[in-house]
N, C-alpha and C positions, 0 to 999 in steps of 0.2 A: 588597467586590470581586466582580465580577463571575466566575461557575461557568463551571468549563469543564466543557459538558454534551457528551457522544458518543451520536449514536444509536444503537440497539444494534438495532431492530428494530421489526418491526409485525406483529399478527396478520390485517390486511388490505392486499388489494394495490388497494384504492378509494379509501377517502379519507382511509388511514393513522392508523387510533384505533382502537381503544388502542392507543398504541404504549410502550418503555420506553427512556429513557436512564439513562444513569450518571454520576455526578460522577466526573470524573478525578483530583480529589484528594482526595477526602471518601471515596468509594466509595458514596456514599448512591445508591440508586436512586430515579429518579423515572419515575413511569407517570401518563400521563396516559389519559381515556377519558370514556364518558358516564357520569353522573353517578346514583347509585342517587337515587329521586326518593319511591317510594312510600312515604307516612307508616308503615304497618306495617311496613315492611323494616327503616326505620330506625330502630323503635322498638327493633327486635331487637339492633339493635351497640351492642356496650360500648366506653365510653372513646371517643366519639366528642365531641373537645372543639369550644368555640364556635370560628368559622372552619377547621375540617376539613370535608373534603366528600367524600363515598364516592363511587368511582369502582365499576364492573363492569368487569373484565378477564376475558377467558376464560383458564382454567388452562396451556390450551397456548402462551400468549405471556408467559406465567411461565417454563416450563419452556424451551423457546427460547431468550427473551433473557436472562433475569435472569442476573448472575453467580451461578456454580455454588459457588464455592471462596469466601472470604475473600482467603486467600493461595494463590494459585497453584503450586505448585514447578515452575521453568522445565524445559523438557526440551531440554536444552543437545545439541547431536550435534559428530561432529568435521568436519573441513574434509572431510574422505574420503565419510563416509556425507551429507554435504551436495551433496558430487559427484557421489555417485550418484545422487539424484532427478532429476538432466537426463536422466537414459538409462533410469529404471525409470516416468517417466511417461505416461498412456498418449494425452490429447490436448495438451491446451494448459500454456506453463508461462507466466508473466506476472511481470513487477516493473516497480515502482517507486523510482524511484531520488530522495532528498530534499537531499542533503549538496549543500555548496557545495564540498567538495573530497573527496578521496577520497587519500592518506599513500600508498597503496601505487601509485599511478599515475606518485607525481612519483619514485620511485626508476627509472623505466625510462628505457631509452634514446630510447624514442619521444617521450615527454615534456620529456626537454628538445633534442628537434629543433625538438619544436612550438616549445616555449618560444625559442626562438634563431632564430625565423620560418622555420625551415626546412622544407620539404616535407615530407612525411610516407610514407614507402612500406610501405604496410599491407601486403603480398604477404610472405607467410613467416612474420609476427609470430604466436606465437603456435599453430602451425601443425595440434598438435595437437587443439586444442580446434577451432581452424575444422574440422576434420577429420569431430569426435564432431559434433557442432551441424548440420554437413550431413548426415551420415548418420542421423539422427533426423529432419530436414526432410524427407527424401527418401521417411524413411517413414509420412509423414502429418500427424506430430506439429507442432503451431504456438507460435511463439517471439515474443513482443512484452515490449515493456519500455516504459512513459512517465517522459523526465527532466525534471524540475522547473528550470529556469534563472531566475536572477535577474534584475536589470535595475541594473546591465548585467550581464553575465552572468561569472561571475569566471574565473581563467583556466582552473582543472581544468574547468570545465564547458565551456567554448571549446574544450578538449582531446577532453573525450568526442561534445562536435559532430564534430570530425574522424574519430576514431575511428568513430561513426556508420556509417561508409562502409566499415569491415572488417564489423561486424558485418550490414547489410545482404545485402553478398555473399554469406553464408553463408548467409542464409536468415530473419534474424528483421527483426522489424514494431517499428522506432522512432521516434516521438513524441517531440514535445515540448511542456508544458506552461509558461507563466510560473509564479513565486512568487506575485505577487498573485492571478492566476487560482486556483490550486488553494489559497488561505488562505480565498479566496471559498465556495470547494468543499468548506470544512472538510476536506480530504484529512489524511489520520495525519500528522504529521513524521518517518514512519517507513520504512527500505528494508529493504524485504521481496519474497522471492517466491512468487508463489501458482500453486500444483500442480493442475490438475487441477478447480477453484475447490472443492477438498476439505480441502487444506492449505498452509499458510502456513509457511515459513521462513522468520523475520525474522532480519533481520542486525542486532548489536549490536554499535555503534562507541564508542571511549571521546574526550575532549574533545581529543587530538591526530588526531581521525581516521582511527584503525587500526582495523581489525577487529576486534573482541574474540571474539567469539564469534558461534555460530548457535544460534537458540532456533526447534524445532518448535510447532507450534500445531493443533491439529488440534478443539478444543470446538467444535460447530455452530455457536455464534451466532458467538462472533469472525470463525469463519471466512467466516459472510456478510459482516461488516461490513467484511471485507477485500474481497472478491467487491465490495460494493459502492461502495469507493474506486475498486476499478479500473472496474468501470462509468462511474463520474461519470469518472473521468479521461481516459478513451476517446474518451468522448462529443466532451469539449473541447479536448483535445491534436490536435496539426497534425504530419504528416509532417516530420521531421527537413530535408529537403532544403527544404521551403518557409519554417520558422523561420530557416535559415541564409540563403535569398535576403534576407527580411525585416532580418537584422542587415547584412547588406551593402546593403541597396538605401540604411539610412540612417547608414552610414558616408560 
């Protein structure tokens, strides 16, 4: 069976070598790099069996990307001190959003307007929060999120296309990317938000689609290789209002 390999980092920004991944289920780390070559160096290593081949890695792309821990202990927060990093951040906050539905959406009244073809009047929903959200736009701070839609695109995600258009108002920057596009992009199957591109709250849903819990993350390298999902996703995600022409142009 083929590895599922995650890149975790490079100690060069040229032509990416050495770099190190990790096996996502094994935990095995694999580094690859140029190759020790010189007959006396490698007369020196022990236990160097037929078909192994010593690589040179510098120390600090050990120390960067290699995982730290075996086992991690998550650092779970509650719903409250998760609240508060929208308002104690000092630039940018970012997510990504993966799920084909999201359990707490279809309980709202808005939800099943949508769902009953009915218009939607985003003015009031919510009011608070548009509230907080403006008043941190206002003072500098920048709010984007890229959502992941399928093909076709199932109905909670049709839902948060609509919705799209509350959260605009207030001030944040939404994208959308297709499923195959970002499988392409190796993108995490993960929704998380990233603070600040320092830390990472990853949201943890259980197989009904509920929230379970929030897990901080704050280790350097993860948190690049969050940093750099949203990079790649940036890149290729398209303005909310132009995916939406695209689904109606071929209806």
């Amino acid at each position: 069976m083929m590895r599922r390999l995650r890149f975790n980092g490079t100690g060069s920004g040229v032509n990416g070598c050495p770099s190190v991944h990790e096996d996502l289920d094994s935990g095995e780390v694999i580094v690859h790099g140029p190759p020790l070559t010189d007959p006396d160096d490698i007369a020196q290593l022990r236990h160097l069996n037929e078909g192994e081949v010593p690589i040179v890695v510098p120390r600090e792309v050990l120390i960067d990307f290699a995982p730290k821990d075996v086992d991690r202990a998550p650092n779970i927060v509650s719903l409250d001190e998760f609240d508060r990093l929208f308002t104690q951040l000092e630039h940018t906050a970012w997510r990504l959003e993966t799920r084909r539905r999201y359990a707490s959406d279809e309980s709202t009244e808005t939800y099943a307007q949508f769902t009953h073809g009915e218009p939607v009047n985003w003015d009031g929903v919510d009011a608070e929060w548009c509230a907080e959200r403006q008043q941190q736009v206002a003072l500098g701070k920048r709010f984007e999120r890229v959502r992941i839609v399928d093909h076709p695109p199932t109905p909670g995600q049709l839902y948060l296309l609509d919705n799209a258009r509350r959260n605009s108002s207030v001030g944040e920057r939404i994208l959308t990317l297709t499923r195959a596009h970002a499988d392409q992009l190796a993108l995490p199957a993960e929704d998380f938000w990233l603070f600040d591109s320092r830390l990472v709250a990853r949201l943890n849903f259980d197989d009904a689609d509920n929230l379970l819990d929030v897990e901080l993350i704050t280790e350097p390298a993860a948190v690049v290789r969050y940093a750099m999902a949203r990079d790649a996703a940036m890149h290729h995600a398209i303005p909310y209002v132009e995916f939406a022409a695209q689904l109606s142009a071929k209806e």
